[in-house]
N, C-alpha and C positions, 0 to 999 in steps of 0.2 A: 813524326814531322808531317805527315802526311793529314792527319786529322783536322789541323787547322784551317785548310778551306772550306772543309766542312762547316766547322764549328763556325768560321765567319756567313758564311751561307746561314745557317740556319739563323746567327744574330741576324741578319739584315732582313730576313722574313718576319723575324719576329715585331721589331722594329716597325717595317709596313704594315704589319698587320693592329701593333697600336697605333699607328698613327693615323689609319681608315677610321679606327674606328675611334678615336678619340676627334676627328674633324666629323663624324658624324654623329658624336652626340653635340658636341658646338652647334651644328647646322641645327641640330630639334630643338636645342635651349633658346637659339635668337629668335623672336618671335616675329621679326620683318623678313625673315627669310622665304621666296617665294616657292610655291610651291613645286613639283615636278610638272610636266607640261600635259602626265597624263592625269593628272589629279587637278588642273585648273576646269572650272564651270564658267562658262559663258554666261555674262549678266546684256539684259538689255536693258539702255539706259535711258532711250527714247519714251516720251509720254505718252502715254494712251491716248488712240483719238479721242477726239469727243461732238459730237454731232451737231448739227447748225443749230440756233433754236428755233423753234416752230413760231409763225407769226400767228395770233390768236386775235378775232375780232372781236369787238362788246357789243351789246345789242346797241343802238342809239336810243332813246326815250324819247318820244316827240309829248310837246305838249300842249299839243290841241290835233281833234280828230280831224281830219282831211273834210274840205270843203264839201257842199253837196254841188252835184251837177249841174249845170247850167240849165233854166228850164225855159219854157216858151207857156201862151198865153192863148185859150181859144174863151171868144166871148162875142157876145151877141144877144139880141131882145129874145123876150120870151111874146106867147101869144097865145090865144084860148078862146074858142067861137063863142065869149061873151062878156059881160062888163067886168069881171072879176078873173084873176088868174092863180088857180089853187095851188097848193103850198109842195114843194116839188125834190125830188132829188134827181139832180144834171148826173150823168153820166157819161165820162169816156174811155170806152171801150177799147183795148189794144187790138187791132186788125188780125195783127202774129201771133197773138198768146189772146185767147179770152180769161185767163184768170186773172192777167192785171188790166185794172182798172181804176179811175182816179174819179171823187166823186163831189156834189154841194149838194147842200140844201137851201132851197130857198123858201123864204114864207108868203103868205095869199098875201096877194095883189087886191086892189081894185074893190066893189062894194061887194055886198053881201045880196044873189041875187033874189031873193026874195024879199028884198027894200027898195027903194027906187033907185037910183044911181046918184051920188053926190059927186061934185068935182073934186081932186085928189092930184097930190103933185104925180109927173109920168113915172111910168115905173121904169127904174134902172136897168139896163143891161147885164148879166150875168156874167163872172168872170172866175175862171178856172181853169191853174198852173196845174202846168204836166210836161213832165220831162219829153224830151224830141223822141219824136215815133207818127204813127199813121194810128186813125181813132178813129171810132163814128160816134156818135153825141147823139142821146137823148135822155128823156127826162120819165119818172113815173109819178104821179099823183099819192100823195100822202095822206089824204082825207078820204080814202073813197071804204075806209072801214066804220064809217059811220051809215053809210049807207047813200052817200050819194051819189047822184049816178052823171053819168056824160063820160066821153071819152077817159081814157085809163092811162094813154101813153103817147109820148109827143117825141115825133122824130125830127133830125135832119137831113132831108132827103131827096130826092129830084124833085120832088112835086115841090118840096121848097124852093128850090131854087129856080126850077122852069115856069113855075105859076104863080107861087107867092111873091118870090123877088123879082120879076121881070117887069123891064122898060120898054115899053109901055105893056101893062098889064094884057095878057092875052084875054079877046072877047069870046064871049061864051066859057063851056065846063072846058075842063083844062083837064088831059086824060094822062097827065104824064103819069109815072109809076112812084109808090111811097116806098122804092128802094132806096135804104138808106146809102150818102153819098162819104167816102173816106175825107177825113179832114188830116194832112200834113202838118204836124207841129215842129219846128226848126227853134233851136236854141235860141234866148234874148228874143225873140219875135213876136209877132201877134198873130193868130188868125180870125177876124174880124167875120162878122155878118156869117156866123153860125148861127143863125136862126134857129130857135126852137118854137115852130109853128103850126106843123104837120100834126093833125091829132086824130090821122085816119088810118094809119098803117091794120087800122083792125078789120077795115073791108075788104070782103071777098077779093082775092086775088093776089094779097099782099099778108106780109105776116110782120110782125113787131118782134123786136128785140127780146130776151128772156131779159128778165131783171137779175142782173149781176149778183151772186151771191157769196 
């Protein structure tokens, strides 16, 4: 009599111990069953940054090249101690820089002196554009590789302006100096009565411009 608590004892162990294990094969057949807490992975579910876009410029294409400069205008007579004025290249000279320079040509004036002198319309004033700057102005003779001879080179210079152009003409020799005088050229403008007259800058005391090369 005594054996049957046992015996029920040991039914009801046996009992719990199906019934663990039969809700734990249930729990691995359901396949929505969640997992234990130490077997769940942390998912992130937020999107990747993603970075501002970059603004990117395009060249522009212009279709025409940028204007030139605005320029300015030195002119004035030409002159030559005789009936004829030989065939010339005008020069002017940058003050600041001697390698630039701006230049004309111009052709003989006036008769041929070894003919008599005929009447002839005046001769024109000489005109030549050059950007705004400071400049001296003169001229070299174009014929003189033939062999002939008279002055070489024609400046604009004090003696131009103190003795040639002056009102009323100074009496007697006139001793001012054949230092050439700086001509100002200002944008749109003119500068007027640049004389090229002076055809002595090659006398003792004075020296002539090199000819621009």
């Amino acid at each position: 009599m005594r054996r049957r608590p046992a015996v029920a004892i040991a039914i009801l162990v046996v009992v719990a111990v199906v019934a663990v294990f039969a809700l734990y094969v249930t729990r691995m057949a359901d396949p929505t069953a969640s997992p234990s807490p130490s077997t769940q992975v942390a998912t992130n579910t937020a999107s990747p940054a993603t970075s501002a876009p970059v603004a990117t410029v395009s060249p522009v294409a212009t279709g025409s090249a940028p204007s030139a400069s605005p320029r300015g205008t030195i002119t004035g007579r030409l002159g030559y101690p005789s009936d004829f004025i030989p065939p010339l290249t005008i020069y002017a000279l940058s003050v600041s820089d001697s390698r630039v320079y701006f230049s004309l040509n111009t052709p003989r004036y006036g008769n041929d002196p070894s003919a008599p002198p005929t009447p002839g319309p005046p001769i024109p004033p000489y005109s030549l554009s050059v950007p705004p700057g400071t400049y001296h102005v003169f001229g070299y003779r174009n014929d003189l590789g033939g062999g002939t001879t008279g002055p070489g080179v024609v400046v604009y210079s004090l003696y131009t302006v103190r003795c040639q152009q002056a009102s009323p003409s100074p009496t007697g020799p006139c001793q001012e100096p054949h230092t050439l005088v700086p001509v100002t050229v200002r944008a749109g403008e003119t500068a007027a009565r640049i004389d090229l007259t002076d055809w002595f800058c090659n006398v003792p005391g004075s020296t002539c411009p090199p000819r621009p090369q």
